[in-house]
Backbone as JSON, one array per atom type, in Angstrom:
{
  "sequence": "XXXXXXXXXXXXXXXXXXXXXXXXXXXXXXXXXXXXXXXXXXXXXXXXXXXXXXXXXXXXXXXXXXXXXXXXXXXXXXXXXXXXXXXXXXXXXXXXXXXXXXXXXXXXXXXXXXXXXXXXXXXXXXXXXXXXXXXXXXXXXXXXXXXXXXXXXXXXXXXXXXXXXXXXXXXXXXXXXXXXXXXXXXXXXXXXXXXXXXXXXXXXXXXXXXXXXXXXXXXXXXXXXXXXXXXXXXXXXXXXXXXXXXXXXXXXXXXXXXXXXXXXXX",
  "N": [[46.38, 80.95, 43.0], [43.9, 82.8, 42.8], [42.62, 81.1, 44.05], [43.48, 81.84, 47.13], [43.6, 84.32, 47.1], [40.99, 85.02, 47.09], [40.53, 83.64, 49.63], [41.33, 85.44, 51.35], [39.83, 87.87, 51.03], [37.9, 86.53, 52.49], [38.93, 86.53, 55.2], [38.08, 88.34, 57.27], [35.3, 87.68, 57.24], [35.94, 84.6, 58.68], [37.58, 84.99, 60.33], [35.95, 86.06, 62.69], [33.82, 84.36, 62.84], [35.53, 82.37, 63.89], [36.27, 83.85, 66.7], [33.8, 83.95, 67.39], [33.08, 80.86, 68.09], [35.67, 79.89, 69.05], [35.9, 82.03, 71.63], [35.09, 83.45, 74.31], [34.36, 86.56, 73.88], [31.43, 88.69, 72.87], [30.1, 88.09, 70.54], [29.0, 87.92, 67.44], [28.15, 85.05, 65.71], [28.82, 84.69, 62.17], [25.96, 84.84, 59.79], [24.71, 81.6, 58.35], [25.85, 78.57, 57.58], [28.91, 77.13, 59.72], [31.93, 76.53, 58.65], [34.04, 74.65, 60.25], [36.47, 73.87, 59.6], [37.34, 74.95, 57.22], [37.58, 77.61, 58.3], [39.9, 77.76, 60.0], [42.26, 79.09, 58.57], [42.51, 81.78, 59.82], [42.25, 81.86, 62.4], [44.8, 82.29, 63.68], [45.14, 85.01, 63.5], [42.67, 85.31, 64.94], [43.57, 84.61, 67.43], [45.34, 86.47, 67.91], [43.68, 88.76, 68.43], [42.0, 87.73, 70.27], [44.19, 87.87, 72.08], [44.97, 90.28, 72.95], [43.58, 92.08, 75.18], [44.63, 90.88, 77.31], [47.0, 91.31, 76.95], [47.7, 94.31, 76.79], [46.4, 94.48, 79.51], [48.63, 93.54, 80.86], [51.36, 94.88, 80.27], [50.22, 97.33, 81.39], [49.88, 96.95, 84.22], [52.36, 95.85, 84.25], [54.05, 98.11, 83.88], [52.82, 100.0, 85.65], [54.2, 99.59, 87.76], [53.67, 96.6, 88.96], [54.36, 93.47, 90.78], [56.28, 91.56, 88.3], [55.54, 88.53, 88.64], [52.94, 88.57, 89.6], [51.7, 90.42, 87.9], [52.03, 88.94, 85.15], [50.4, 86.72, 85.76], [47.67, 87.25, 86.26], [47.35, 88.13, 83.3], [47.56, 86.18, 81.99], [45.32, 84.88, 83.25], [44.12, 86.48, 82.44], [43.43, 85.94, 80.04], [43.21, 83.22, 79.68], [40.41, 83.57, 80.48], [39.21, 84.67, 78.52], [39.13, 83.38, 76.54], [37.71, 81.08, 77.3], [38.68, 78.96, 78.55], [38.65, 77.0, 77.01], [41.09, 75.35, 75.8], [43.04, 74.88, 77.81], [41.53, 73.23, 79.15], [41.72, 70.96, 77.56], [43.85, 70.77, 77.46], [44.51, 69.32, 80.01], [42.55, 67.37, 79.45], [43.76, 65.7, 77.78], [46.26, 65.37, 79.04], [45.31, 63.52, 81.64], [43.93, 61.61, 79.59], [46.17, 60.26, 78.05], [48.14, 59.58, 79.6], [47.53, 57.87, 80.96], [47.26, 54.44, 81.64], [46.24, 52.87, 80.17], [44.24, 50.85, 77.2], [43.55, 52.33, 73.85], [41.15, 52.9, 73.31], [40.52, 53.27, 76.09], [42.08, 55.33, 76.89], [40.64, 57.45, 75.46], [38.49, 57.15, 76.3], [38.54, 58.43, 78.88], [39.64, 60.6, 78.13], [37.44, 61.9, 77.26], [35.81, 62.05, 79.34], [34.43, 64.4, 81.8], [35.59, 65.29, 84.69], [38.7, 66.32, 86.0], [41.93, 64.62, 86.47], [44.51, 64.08, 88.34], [46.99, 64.11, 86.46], [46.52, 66.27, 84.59], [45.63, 67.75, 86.23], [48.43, 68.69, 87.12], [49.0, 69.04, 84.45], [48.37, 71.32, 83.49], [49.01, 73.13, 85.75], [51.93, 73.35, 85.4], [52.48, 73.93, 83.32], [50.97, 76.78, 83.6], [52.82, 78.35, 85.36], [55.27, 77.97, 84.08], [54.44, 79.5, 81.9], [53.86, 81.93, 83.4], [56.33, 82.6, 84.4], [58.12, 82.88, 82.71], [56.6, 85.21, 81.16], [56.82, 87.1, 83.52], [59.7, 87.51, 83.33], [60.07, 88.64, 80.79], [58.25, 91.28, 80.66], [59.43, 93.29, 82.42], [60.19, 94.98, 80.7], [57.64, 96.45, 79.76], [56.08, 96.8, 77.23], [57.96, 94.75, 75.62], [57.09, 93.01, 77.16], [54.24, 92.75, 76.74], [54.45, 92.44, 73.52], [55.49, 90.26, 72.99], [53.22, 87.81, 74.27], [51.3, 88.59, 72.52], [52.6, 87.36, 70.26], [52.86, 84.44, 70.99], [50.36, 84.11, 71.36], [49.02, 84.12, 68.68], [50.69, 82.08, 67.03], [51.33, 80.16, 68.15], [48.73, 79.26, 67.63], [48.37, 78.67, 65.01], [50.38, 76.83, 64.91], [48.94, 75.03, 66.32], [46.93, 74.4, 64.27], [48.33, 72.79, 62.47], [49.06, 70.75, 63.82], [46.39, 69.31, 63.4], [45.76, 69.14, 61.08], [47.79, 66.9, 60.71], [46.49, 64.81, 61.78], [44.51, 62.24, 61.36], [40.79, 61.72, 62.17], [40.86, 60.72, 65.95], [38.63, 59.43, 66.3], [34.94, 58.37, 65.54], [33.44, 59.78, 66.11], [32.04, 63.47, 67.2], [32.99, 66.56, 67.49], [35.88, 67.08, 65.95], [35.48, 65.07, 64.41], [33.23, 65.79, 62.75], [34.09, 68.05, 62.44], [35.93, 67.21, 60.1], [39.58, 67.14, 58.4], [41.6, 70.44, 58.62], [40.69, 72.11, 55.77], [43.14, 72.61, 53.27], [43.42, 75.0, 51.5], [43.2, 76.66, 53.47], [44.82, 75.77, 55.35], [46.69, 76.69, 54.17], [46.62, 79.98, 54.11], [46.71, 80.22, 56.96], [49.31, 79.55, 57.44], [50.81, 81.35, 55.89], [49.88, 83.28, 57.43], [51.28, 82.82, 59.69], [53.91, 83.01, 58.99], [54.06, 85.93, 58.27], [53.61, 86.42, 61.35], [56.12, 84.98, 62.34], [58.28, 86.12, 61.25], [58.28, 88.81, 62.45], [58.46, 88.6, 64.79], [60.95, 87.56, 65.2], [62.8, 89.92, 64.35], [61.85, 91.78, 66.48], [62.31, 90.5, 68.45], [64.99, 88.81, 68.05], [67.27, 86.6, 68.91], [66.15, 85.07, 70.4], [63.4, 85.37, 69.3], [64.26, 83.33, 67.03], [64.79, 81.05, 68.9], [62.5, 80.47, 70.02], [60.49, 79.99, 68.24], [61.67, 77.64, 67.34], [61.4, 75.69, 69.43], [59.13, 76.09, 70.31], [57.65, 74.87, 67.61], [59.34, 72.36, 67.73], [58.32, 71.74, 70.26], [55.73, 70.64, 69.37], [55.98, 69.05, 67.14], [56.86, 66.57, 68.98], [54.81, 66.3, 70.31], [52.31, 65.64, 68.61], [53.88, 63.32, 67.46], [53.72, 61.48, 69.24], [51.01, 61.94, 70.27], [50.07, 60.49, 68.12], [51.3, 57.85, 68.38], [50.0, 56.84, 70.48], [47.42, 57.8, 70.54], [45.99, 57.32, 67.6], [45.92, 59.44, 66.32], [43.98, 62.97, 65.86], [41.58, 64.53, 68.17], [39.3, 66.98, 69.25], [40.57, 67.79, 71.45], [43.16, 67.33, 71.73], [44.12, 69.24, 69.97], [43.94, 71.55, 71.32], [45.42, 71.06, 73.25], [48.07, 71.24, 71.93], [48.07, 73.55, 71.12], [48.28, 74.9, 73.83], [50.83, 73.46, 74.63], [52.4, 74.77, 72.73], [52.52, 77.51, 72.91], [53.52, 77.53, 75.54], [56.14, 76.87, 75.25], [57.29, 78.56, 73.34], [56.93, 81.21, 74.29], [59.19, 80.32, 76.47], [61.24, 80.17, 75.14], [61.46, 82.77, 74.08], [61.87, 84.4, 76.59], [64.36, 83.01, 77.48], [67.64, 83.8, 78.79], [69.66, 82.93, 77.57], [69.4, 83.72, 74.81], [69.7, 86.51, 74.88], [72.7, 86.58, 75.76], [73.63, 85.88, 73.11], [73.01, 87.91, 71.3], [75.04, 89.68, 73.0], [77.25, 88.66, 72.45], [77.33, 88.18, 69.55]],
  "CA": [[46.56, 82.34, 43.42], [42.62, 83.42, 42.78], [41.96, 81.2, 45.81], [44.13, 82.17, 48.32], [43.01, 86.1, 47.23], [38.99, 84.61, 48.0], [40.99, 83.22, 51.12], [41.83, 86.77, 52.28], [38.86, 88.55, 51.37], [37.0, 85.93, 53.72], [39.63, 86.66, 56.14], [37.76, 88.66, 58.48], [34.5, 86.42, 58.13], [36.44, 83.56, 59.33], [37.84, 85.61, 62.11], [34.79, 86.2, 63.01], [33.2, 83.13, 62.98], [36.36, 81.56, 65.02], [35.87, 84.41, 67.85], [32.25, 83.53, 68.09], [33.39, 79.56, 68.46], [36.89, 80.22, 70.32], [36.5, 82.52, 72.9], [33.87, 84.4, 74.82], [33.87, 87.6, 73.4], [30.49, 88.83, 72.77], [30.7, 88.35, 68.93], [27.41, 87.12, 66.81], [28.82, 84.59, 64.14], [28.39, 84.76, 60.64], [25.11, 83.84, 59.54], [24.27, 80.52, 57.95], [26.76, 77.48, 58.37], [29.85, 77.45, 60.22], [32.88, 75.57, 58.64], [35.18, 75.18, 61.21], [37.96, 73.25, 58.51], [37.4, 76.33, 56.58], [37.59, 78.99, 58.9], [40.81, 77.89, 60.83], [42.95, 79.78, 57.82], [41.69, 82.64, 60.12], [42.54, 81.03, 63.89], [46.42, 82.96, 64.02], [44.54, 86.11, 63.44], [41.92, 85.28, 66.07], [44.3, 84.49, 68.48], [46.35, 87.87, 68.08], [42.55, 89.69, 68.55], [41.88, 87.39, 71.34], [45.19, 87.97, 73.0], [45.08, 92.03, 72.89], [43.45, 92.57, 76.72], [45.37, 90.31, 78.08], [48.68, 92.09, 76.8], [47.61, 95.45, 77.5], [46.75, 94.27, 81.0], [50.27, 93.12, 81.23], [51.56, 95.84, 79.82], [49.94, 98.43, 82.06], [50.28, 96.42, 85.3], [54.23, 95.93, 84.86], [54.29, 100.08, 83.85], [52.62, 100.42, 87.22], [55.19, 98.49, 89.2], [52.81, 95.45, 89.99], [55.56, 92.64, 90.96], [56.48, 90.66, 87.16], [54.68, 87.2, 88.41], [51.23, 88.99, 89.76], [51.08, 90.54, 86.42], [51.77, 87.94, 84.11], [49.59, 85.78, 86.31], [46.84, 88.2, 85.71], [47.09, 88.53, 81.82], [47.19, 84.84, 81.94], [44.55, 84.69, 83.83], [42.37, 87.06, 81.57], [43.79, 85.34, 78.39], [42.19, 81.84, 79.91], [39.21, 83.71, 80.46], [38.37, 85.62, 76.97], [39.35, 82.11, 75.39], [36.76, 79.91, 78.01], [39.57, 77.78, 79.21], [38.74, 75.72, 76.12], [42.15, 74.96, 75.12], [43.63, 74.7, 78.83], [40.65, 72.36, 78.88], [41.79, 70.42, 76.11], [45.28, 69.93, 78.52], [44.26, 68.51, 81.23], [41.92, 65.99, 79.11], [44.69, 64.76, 77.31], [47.35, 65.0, 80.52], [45.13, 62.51, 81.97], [43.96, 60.32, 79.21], [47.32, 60.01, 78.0], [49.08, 59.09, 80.81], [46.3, 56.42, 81.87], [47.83, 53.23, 81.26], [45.19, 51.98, 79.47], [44.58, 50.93, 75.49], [43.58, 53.57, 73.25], [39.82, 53.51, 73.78], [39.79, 53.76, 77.61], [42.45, 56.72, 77.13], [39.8, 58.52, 74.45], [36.84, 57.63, 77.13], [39.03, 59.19, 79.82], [39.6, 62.34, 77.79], [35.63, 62.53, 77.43], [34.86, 62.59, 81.36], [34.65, 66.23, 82.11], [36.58, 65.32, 85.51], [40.11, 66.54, 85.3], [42.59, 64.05, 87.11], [46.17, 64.35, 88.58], [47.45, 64.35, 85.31], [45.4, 67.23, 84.35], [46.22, 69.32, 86.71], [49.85, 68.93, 86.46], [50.1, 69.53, 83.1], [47.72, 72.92, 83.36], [49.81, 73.95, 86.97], [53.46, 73.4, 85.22], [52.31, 75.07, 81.99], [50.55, 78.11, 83.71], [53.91, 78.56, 85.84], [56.34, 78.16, 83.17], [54.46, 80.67, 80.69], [54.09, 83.26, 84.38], [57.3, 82.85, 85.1], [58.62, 83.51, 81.37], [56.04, 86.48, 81.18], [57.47, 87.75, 84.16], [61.04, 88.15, 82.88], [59.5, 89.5, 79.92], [57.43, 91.88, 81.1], [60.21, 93.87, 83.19], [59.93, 95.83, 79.67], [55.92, 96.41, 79.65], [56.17, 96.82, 75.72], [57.93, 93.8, 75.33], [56.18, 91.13, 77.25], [52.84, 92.71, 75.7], [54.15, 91.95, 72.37], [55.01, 87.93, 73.82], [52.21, 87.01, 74.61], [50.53, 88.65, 71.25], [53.39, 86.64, 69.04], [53.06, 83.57, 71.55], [48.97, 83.44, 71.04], [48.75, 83.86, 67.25], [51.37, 81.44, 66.41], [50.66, 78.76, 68.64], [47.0, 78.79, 66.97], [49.06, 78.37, 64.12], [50.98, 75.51, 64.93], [47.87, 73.79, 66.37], [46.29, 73.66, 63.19], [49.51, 71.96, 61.81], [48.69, 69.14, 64.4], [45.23, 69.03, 63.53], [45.92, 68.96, 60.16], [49.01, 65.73, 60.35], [46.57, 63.52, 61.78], [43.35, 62.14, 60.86], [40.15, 62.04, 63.91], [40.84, 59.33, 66.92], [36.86, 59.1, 66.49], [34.27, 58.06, 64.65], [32.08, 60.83, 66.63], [32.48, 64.14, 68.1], [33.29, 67.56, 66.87], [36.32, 67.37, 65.69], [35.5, 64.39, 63.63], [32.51, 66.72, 62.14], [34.84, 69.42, 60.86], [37.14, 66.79, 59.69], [40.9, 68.01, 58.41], [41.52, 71.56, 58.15], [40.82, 72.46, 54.31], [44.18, 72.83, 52.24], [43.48, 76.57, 51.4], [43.03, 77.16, 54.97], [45.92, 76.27, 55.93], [48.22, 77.88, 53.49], [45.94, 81.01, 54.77], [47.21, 80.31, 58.51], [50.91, 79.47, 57.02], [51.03, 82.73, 55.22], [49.79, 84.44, 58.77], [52.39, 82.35, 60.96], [55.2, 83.36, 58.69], [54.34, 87.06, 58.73], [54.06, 86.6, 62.72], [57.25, 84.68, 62.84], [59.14, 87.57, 60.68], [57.8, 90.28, 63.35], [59.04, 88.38, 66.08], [62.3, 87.55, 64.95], [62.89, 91.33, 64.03], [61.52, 92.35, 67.72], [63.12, 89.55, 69.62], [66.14, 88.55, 67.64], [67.76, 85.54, 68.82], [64.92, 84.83, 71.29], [62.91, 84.8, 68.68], [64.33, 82.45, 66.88], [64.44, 80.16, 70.08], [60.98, 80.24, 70.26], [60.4, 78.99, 67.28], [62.6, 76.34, 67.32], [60.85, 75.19, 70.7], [57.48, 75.8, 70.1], [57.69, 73.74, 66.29], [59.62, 71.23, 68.47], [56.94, 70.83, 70.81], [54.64, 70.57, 68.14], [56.18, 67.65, 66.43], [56.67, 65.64, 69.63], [53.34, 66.09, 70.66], [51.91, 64.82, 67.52], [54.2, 62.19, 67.46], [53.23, 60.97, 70.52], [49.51, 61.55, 70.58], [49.71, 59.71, 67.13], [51.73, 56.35, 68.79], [48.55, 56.52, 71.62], [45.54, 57.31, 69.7], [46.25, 57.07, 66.31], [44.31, 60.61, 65.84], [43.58, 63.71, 66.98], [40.7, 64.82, 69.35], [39.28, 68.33, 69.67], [41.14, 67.69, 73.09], [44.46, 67.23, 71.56], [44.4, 70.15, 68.97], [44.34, 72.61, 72.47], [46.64, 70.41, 74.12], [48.87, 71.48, 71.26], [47.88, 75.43, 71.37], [49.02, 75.29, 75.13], [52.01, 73.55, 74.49], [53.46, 75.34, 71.8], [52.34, 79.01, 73.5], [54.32, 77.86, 77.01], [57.08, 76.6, 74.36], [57.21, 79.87, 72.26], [56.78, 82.27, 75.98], [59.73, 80.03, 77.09], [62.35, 80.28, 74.24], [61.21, 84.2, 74.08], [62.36, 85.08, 77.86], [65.01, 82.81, 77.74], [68.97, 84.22, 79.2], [70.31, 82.61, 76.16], [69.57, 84.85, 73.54], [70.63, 87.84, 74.97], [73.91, 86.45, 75.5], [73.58, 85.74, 71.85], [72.6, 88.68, 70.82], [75.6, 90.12, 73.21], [78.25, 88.16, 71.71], [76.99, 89.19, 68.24]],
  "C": [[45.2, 83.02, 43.63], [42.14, 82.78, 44.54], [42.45, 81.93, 47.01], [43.86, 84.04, 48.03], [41.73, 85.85, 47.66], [39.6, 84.45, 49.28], [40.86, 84.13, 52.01], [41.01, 87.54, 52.38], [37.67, 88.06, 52.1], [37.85, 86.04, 54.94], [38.82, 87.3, 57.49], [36.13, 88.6, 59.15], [34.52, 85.58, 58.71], [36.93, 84.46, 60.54], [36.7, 85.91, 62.7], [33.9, 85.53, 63.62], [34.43, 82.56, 63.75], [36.39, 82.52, 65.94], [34.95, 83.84, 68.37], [32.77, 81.75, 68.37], [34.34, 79.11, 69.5], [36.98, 80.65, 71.73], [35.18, 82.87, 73.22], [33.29, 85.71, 74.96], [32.05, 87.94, 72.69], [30.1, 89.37, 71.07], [29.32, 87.26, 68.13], [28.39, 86.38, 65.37], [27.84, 84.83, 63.14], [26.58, 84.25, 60.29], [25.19, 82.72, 58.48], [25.15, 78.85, 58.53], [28.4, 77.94, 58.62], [31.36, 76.59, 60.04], [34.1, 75.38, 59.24], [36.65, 74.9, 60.23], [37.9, 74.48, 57.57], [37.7, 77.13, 56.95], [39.09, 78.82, 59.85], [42.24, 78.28, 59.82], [43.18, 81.53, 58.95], [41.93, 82.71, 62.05], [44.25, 81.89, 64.43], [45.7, 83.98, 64.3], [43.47, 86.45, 64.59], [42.58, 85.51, 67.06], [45.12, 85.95, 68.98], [45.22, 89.03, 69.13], [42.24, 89.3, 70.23], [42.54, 87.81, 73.13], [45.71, 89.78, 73.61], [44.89, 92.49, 74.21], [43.97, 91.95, 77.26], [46.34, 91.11, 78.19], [48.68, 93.36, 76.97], [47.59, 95.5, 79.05], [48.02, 93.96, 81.28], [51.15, 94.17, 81.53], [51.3, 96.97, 81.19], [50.14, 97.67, 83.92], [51.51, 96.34, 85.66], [54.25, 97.35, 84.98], [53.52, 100.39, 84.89], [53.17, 100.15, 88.13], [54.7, 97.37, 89.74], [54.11, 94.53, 90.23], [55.1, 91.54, 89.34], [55.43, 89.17, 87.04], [53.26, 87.3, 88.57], [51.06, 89.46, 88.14], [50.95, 90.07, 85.39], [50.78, 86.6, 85.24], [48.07, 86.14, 85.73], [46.37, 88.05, 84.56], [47.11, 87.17, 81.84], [45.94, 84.22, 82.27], [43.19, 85.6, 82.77], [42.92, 86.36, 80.42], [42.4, 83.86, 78.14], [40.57, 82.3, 79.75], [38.52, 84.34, 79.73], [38.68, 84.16, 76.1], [38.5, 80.79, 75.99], [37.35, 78.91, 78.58], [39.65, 76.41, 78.16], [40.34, 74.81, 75.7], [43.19, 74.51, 76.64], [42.76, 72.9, 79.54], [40.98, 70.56, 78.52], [43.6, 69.71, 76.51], [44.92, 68.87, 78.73], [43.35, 67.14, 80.55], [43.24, 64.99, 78.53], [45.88, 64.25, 78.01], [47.02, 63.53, 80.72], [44.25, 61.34, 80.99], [45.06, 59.45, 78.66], [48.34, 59.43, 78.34], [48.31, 58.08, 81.38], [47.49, 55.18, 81.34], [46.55, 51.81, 81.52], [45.14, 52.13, 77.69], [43.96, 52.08, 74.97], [42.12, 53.87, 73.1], [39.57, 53.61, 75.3], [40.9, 54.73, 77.63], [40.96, 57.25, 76.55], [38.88, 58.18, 75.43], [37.35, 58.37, 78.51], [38.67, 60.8, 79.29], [38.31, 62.93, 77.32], [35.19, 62.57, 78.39], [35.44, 63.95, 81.67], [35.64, 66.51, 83.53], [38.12, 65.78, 85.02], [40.99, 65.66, 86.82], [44.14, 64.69, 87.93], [47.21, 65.01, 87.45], [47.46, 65.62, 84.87], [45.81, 68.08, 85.0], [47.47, 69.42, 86.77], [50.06, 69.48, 85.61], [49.65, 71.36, 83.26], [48.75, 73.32, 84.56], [50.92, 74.31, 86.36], [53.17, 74.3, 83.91], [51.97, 76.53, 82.23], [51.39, 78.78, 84.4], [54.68, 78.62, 85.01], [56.13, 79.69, 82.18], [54.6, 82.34, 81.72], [55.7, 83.38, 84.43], [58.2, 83.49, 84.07], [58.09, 85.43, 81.02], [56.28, 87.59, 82.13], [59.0, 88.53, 83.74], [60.74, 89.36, 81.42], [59.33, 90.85, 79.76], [57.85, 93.01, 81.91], [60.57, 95.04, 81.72], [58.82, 95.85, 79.43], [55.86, 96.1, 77.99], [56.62, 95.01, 75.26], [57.25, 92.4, 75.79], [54.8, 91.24, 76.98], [53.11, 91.64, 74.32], [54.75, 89.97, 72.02], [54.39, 87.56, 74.0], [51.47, 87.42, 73.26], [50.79, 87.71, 70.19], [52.66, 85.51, 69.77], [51.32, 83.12, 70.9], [48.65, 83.28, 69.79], [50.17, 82.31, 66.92], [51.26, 80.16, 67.11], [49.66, 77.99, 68.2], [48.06, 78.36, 65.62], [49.36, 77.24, 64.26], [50.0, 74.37, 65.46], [47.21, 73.55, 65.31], [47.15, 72.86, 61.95], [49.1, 71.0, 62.43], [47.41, 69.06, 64.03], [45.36, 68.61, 61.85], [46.81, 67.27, 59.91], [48.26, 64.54, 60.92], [45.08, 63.31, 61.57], [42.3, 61.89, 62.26], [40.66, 60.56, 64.31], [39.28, 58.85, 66.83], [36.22, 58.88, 66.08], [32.58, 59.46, 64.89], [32.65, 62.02, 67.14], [32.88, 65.56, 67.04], [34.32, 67.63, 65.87], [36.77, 66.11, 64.62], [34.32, 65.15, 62.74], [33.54, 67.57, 61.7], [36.02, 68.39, 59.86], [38.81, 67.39, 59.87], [40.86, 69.27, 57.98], [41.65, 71.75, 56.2], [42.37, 72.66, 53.58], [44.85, 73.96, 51.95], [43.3, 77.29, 52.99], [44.44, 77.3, 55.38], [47.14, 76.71, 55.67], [48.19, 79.07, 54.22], [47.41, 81.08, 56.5], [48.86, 79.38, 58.47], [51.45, 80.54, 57.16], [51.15, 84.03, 56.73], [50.96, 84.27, 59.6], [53.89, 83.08, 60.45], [54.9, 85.32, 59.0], [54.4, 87.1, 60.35], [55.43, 86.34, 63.27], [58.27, 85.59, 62.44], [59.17, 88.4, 61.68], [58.48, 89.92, 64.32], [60.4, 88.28, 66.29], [62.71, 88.65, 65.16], [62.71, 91.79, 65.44], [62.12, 91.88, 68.52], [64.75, 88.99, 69.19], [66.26, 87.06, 67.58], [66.63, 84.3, 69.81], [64.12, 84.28, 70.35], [62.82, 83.81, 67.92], [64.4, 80.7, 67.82], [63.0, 79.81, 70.12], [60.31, 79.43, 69.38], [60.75, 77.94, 66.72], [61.81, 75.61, 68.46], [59.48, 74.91, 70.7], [57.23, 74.65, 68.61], [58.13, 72.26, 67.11], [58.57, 70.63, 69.13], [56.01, 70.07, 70.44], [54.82, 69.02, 67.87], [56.3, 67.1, 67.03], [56.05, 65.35, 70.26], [52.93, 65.6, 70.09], [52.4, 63.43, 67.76], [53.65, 61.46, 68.44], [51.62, 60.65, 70.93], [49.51, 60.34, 69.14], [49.84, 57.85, 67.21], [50.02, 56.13, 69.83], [47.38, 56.49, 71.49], [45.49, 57.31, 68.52], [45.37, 58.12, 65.66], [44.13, 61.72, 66.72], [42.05, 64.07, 67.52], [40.28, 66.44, 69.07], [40.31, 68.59, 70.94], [42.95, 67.83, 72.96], [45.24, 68.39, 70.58], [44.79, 71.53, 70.07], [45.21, 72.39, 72.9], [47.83, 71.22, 73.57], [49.12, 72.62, 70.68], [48.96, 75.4, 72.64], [50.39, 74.9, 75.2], [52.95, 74.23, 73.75], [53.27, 76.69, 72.42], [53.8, 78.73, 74.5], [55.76, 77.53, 75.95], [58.37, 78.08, 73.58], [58.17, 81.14, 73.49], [58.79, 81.63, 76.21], [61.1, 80.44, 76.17], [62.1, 82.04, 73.81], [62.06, 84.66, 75.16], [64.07, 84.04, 77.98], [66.81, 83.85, 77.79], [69.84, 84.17, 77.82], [70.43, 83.49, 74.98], [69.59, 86.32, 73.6], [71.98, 87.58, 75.18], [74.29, 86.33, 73.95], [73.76, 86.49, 71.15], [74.34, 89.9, 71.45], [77.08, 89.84, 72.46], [78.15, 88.36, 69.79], [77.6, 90.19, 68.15]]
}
């Protein structure tokens, strides 16, 4: 219990320090060293901070009448670009080393050539369409498809440091064999955050919400599974992979038809 209270009163040095690493906000990290397995207790919370101009742009673009898919194109479009594309990035490497049909070190030297293949862009085209096209329906309430894309970006970070956490590195080199596994107390930390996000959303979205979360966790676990049969490990490359999927996941079981019938038949 003493830690996880230290946990919280480092809460908004670690946010801090994962802005300055995450995105491209103009944010001076912490001084001295930077533990990333430490600081991703702290990564839900980023993501919410991260995701704020995006969802106002949304927000104020639908409440101007822009047409639903220009404006969630838009806030998508600034989301990618306050977060560096790292994690969209972090697709497309794993799209196409993934899908190579090759053994499990000429995928992992695929998903280190900075080229992005066929693969690659598939997965980023069908993902950045699915989450517009969700954010669109959304978004036909300005209020609410702001606060979708706020739930969608914190809790996704969330669930990527569940995959980052379930598997040990594909690497013997590389960043994300330097931070190792997320710390223990970390990720109770970014438990503790996901559940208050998933409470809020439920409560705001209802039956939606629970969709979302059923979809996005889903994703989760058959991503893992899957990167785990192919590289026996995750990647910095595969921990985004598994941001972007669980966001378009989340977005998708949010806007879905379904849970307003749900909610009507209720």
């Amino acid at each position: 219990m003493r830690q996880f209270a230290d946990d919280l009163k480092r809460l908004p040095e670690d946010t801090r320090a994962c802005l300055a690493f995450f995105s491209r906000l103009p944010i001076t990290p912490p001084a001295g060293p930077f533990a990333l397995g430490r600081a991703v207790g702290a990564w839900p919370v980023a993501g919410l901070v991260v995701a704020i101009g995006p969802a106002a742009l949304l927000a104020l673009l639908s409440a101007a009448g822009a047409p639903g898919l220009a404006a969630a194109a838009a806030a998508l479009g600034a989301l990618a670009l306050v977060g560096g594309g790292l994690h969209e990035d972090g697709l497309a490497d794993c799209a196409d080393g993934l899908g190579a049909d090759r053994d499990r070190s000429g995928r992992l030297a695929i998903m280190r050539d900075s080229r992005i293949g066929t693969f690659g862009t598939l997965a980023v085209t069908v993902t950045f369409l699915v989450r517009a096209g969700a954010l669109a329906g959304l978004a036909l309430d300005p209020g609410r498809g702001a606060l979708a894309l706020l739930f969608a970006a914190g809790l996704s970070r969330a669930i990527a440091v569940g995959h980052w956490r379930a598997l040990p590195p594909a690497r013997s080199d590389g960043l994300a064999t330097a931070a190792g596994r997320p710390d223990g107390h970390a990720v109770r930390l970014a438990v503790a955050a996901a559940a208050i996000l998933a409470i809020a959303m439920i409560a705001a979205f209802g039956a939606g919400g629970i969709l979302g979360l059923v979809l996005g966790a889903a994703a989760a676990i058959l991503f893992t599974s899957f990167v785990r049969r192919r590289l026996g490990g995750h990647t910095g490359d595969t921990i985004g992979a598994s941001q972007q999927l669980a966001e378009t996941a989340l977005l998708l079981g949010l806007s879905t038809s379904w849970a307003d019938a749900m909610l009507i038949t209720i």
